[in-house]
N, C-alpha and C positions, 0 to 999 in steps of 0.2 A: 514437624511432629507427625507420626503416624499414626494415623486414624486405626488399625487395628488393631493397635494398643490399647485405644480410648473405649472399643468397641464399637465404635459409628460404622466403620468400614463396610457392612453389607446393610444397612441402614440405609447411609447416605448413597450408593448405588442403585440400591432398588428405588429410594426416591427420587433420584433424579430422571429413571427410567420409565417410573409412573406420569412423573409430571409434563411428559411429552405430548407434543399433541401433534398430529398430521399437520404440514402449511395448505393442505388441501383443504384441510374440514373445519378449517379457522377461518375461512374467508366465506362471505355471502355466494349464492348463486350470481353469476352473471345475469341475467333478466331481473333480478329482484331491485328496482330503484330505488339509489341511498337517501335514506332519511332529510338529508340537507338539502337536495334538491325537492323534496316532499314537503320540507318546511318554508322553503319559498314559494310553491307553488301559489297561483290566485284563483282563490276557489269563485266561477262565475254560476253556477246550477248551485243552488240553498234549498232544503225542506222546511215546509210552515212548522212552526213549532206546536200550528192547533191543528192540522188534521194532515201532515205528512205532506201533502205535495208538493212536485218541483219549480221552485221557484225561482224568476232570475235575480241578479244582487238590486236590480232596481224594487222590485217587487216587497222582494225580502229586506229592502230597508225602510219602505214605505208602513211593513206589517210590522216591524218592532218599533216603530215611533209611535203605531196607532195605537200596540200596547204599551207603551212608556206611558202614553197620552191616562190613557183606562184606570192605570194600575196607579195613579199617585194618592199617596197614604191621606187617608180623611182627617180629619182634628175627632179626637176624644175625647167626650164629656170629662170633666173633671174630679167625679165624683168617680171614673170608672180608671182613668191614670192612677188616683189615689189608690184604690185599691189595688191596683198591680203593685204598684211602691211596697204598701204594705204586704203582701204578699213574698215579694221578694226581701225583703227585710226580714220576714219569718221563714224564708228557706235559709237567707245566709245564716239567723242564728240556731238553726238548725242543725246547720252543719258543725257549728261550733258547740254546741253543748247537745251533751247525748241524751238531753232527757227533754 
């Protein structure tokens, strides 16, 4: 079939002319190190997550256990659960009825 019949003929030329790309300017710089070697990397220098400084992975496993330790959730009076319940019980029917 000819394309210039159809009217594609300088269409499909010019698009295929755009869709080209340089093999030079598709490819990374040489010095620039590929992702997959960066994904295996072992990261040994860590920053505190409470005042930035450099830490080693001994250090910086020692500081997230001691917040693990800090940070575990307290129990909540029951009177004050209850009221989140209900709370969120009057957002969902909220959402569902417009008035």
């Amino acid at each position: 079939m000819n394309l210039k019949l159809l009217g594609l003929g300088m269409s499909v030329g010019v698009g295929l002319m755009v869709g080209r790309v340089p093999a030079s300017s598709a490819l990374p710089p040489p010095e620039e190190v590929p992702e997959e070697v960066l994904r295996t990397e072992i990261i040994l220098k860590a920053r505190s997550p409470i005042n930035g400084e450099l830490l080693t992975a001994t250090e910086y496993a020692q500081l997230k256990a001691q917040i693990a330790e800090r940070s575990t959730p307290t129990e909540l009076d029951s009177r004050v659960q209850q009221a989140i319940f209900l709370l969120r019980l009057r957002k969902l029917f909220k959402t569902i009825t417009p008035f």
